[in-house]
C-alpha positions in Angstrom: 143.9 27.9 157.2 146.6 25.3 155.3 149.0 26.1 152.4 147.7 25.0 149.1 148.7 21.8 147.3 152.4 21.5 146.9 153.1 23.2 149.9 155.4 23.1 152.9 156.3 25.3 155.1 159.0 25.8 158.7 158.5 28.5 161.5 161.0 28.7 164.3 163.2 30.9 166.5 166.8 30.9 166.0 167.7 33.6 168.1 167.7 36.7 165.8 166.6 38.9 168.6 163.9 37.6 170.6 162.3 34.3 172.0 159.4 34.6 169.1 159.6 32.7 165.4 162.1 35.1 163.1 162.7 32.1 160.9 160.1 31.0 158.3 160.6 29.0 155.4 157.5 27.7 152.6 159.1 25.5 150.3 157.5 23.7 147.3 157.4 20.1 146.3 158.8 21.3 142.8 160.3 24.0 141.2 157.5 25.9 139.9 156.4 29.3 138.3 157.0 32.8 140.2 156.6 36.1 140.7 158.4 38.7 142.4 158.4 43.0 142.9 160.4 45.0 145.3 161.4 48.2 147.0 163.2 50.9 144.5 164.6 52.3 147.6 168.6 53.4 147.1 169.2 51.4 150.3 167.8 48.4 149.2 169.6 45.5 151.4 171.2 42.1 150.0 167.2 40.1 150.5 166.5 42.3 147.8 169.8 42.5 145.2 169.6 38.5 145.8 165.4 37.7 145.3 165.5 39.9 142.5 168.4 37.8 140.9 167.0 34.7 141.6 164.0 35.3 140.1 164.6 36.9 136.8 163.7 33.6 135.7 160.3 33.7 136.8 161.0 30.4 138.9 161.2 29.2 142.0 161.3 26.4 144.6 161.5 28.1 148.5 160.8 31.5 149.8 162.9 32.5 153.2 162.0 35.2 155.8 164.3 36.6 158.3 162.4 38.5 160.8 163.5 41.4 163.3 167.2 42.0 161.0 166.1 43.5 157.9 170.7 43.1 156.9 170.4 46.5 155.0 173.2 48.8 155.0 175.6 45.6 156.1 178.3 46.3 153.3 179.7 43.2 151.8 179.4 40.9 155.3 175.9 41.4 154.9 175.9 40.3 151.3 178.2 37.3 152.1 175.8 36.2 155.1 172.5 37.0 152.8 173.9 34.4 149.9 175.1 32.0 152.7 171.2 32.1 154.5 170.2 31.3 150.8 173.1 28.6 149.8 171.9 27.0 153.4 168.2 26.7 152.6 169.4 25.3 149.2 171.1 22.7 150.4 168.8 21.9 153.0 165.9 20.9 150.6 168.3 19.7 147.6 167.6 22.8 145.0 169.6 25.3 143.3 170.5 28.7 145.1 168.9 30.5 142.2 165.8 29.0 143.2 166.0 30.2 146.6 163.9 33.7 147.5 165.0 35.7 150.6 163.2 38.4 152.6 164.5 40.0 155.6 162.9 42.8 157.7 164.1 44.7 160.8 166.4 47.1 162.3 168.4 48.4 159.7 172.5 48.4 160.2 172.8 45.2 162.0 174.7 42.3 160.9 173.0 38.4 161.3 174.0 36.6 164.3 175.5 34.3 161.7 176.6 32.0 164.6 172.5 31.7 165.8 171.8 31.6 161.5 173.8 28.7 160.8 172.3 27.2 163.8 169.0 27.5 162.4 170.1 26.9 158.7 171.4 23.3 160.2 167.9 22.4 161.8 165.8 22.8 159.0 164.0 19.4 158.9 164.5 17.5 155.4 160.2 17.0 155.7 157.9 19.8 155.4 154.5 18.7 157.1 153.7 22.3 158.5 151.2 23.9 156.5 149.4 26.4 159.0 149.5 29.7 156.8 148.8 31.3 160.5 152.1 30.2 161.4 153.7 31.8 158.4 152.0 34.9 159.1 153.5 35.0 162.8 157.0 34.5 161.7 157.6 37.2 159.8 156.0 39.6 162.0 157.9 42.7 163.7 155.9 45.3 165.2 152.5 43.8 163.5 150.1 43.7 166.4 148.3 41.2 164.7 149.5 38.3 161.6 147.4 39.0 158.3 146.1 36.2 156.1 143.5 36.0 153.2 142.5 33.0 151.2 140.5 33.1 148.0 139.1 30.0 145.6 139.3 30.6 142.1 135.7 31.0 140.6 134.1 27.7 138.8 137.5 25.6 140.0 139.3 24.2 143.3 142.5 26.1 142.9 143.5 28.2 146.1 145.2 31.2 146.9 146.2 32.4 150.1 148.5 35.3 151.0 150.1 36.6 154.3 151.6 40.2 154.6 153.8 41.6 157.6 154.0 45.9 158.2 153.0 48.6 160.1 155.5 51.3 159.8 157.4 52.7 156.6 155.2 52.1 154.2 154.6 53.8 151.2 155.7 52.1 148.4 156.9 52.5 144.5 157.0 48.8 143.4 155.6 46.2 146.1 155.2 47.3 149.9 156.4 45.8 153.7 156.5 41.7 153.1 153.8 39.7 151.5 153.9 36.0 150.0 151.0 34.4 147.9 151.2 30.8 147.1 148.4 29.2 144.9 148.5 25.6 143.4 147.3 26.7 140.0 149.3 25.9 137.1 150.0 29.1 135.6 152.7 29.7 132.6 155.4 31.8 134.5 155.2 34.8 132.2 151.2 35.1 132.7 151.7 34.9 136.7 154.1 37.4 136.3 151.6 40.1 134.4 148.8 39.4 137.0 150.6 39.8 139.8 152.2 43.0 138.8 148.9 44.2 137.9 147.2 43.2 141.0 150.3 44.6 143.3 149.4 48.1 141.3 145.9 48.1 142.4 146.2 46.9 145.7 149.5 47.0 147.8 150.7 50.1 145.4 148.0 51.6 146.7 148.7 51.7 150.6 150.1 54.2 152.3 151.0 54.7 156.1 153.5 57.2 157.2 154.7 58.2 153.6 158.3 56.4 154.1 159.2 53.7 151.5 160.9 51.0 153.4 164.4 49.3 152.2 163.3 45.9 152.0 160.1 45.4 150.6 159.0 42.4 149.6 156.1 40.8 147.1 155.9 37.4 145.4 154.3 34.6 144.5 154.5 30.8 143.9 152.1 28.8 142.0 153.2 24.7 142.5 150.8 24.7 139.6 149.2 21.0 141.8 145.1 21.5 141.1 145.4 22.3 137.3 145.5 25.0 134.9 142.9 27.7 135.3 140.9 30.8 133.6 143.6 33.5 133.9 140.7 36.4 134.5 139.0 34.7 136.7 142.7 33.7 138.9 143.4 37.6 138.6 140.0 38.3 139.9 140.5 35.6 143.3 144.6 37.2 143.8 143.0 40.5 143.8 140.9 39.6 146.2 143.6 38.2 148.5 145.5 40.9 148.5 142.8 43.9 148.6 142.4 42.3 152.1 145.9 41.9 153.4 146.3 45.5 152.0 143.6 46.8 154.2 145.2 44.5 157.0 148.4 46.4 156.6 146.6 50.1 156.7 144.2 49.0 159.8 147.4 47.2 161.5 149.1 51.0 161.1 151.8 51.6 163.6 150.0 53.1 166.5 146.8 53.0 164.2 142.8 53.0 165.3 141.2 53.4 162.2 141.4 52.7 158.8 141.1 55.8 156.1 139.9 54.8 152.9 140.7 57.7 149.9 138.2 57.6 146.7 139.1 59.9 143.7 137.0 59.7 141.2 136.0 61.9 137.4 140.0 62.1 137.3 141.6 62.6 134.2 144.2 59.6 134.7 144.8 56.8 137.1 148.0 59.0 137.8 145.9 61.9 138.6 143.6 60.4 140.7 146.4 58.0 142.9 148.4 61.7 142.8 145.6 63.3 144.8 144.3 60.1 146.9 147.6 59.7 148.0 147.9 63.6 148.8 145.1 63.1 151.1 145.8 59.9 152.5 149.4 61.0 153.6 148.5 64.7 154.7 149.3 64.5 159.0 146.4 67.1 159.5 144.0 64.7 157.8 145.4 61.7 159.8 144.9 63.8 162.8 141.6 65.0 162.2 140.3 61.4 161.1 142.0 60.4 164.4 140.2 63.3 166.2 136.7 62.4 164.4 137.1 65.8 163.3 134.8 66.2 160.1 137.4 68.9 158.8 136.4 69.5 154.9 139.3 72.0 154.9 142.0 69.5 155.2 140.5 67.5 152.2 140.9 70.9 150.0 144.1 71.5 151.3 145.5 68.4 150.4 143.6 68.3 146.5 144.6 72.1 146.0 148.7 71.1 147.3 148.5 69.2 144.1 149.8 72.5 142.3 151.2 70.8 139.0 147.3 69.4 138.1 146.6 72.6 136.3 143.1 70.9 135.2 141.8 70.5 138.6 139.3 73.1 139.4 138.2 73.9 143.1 134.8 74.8 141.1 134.4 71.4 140.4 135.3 69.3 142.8 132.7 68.0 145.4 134.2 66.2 148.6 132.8 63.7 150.9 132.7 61.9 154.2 131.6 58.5 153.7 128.5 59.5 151.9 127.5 63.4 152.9 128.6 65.6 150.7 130.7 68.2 152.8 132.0 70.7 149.8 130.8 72.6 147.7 127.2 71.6 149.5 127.8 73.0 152.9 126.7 70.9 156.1 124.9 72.6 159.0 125.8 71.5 163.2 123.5 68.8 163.2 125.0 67.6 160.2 128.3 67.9 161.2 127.8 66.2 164.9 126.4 62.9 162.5 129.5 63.1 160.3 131.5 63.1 163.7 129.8 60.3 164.9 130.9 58.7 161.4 134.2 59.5 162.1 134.4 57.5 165.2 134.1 54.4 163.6 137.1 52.3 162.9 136.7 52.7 159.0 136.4 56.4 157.7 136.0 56.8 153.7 136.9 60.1 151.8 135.3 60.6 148.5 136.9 63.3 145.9 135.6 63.9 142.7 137.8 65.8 140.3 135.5 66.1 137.3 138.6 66.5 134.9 137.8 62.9 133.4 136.5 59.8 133.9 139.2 58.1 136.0 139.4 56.8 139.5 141.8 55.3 142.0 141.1 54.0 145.8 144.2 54.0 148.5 144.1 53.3 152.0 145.9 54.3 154.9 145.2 54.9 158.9 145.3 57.8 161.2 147.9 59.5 163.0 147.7 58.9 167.0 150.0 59.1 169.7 151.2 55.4 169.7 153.2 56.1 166.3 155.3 58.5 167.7 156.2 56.6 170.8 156.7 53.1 168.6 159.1 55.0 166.4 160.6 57.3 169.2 161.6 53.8 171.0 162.0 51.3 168.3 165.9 50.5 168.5 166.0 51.3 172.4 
């Protein structure tokens, strides 16, 4: 898969912890229309204080990733060394540093090996002929067992989107999630891209949960080079959402530790709020993780996690109806023949909870993964 027009991009190691690519660059021919949310975390690291900076202005030229140092909680060195990474990449391909986007993910309390950084700031070629959106996806990986990618063509046109996201662990988000960058070559007036994307992000990577931690440096933009021509804004909303609806599900599959994905319907809600309230409830309960890990066909653990929701005074345990996949499981009971097929269900690699709420006529989807073994021995060993 290859960037879209107006694209350029430059993977390499420079020695931030390993022997694999921790250095990835995409740069556009121009200076073109962006879009950018992030982590509202407290601890929210100098990648983030700078991006969010640079683009207030809804503009931008490059997009940096530092991967396996996420420089948060690095006082005022890490600062200095974050605007330095982005003053480098601005001088390397002739821009402005405002113009210059920078993500970083990793260990947190570390300060860059500036002397391996300015290295690698000081190789960046002044060409940009890569455009393998695989070899994006690699670089900014940490403990992703796999890269994520998703491409999407705009309905009725030959505009392109493609997106790639990196995380696994620490993921439950309150404005973006992990690390993702789209780039499309639509021409799109900055203020529109900005409204789509926030609205996609809200139905898509706002929606992902996979250990209930919100992490300190997430990450989401887009860059539209704007190369193929102007567009039908519903239809470009419909083709992003696309992309990242997939590298969401990516994210929840790819789960620290994870085996299956768990995919959380609430519907008859009274509010969106309501209904992402209780979807996430469910999604992030470890006894549901567990049983979903366990192809346990556990109804209880559904109710548990809908009734915890104690400030929902509407919701009535008289009216809700829960599900696995499609069998209704409450208030319907199953019988043991039914229950060995729902656990035969639940071995799959894709288990789907359905709650309706009937307080309204809202609805919400979130996804997340189950809870095995491997997450606790990933995050018992991660810095040793």
């Amino acid at each position: 898969m290859q960037l879209p027009q107006g694209f350029g991009a430059y993977v390499a190691n420079i020695g931030i912890k390993d022997a694999s690519h921790d250095f990835t660059l995409v740069v556009a021919e121009e200076v073109c229309a962006a879009a950018g949310v992030f982590t509202q975390s407290r601890f929210a690291g100098p990648s983030i204080v700078l991006s969010r900076e640079n683009i207030a202005s809804n503009q931008a030229r490059a997009v940096v990733v530092i991967s396996k140092n996420s420089n948060v909680a690095t006082g005022d060195e890490g600062l200095n060394n974050a605007r330095e990474v982005v003053a480098g990449v601005a001088k390397a391909i002739g821009c402005d540093t405002k113009h210059v986007l920078i993500a970083s993910t990793g260990v947190i309390g570390r300060q860059y090996p500036m002397q391996n950084v300015r290295a690698g700031l000081a190789a960046i070629p002044k060409a940009f002929a890569e455009t393998s959106v695989e070899d994006v996806a690699r670089g900014i990986m940490t403990t992703d067992t796999v890269h994520k990618v998703a491409e999407s063509v705009v309905a009725g046109s030959t505009v392109r989107i493609v997106g790639v996201a990196k995380g696994v662990g620490m993921i439950e988000p309150n404005m973006a999630t992990l690390i993702t960058m789209m780039f499309t070559d639509a021409a799109i007036e900055k203020s529109a891209l900005d409204k789509v994307f926030r609205r996609v992000i809200d139905k898509t990577f706002n929606c992902v949960s996979v250990d209930s931690d919100t992490s300190t440096s997430d990450t989401a933009v887009i860059l539209a080079s704007g190369v193929a021509g102007a567009v039908d804004l519903a239809k470009f909303e419909d083709a992003l959402y696309q992309v990242a609806l997939s590298l969401t599900k990516q994210v929840a599959r790819d789960g620290e530790g994870a085996e299956k994905l768990i995919e959380v319907c609430v519907d008859s809600a009274r509010d969106h709020r309501q209904a992402k309230l209780v979807a996430k409830a469910i999604v992030n309960s470890p006894l549901v993780k567990t049983a979903v890990h366990g192809a346990d066909p556990n109804w209880g653990r559904i109710a548990m996690a809908v009734g915890k929701c104690s400030d929902e005074r509407d919701i009535d345990e008289k009216r809700v109806v829960i599900r696995f996949g499609a069998q209704e499981v409450y208030p319907t009971s199953v019988d043991e023949s039914g229950l060995d097929a729902l656990s035969k269900y639940m071995r799959s690699d894709t288990v789907r909870i359905h709650v309706t709420l009937n307080t309204g006529t809202a609805e919400c989807t979130v996804w997340g993964c189950d809870l095995t073994d491997g997450y606790i021995r990933i995050n018992a060993d991660y810095t040793t």
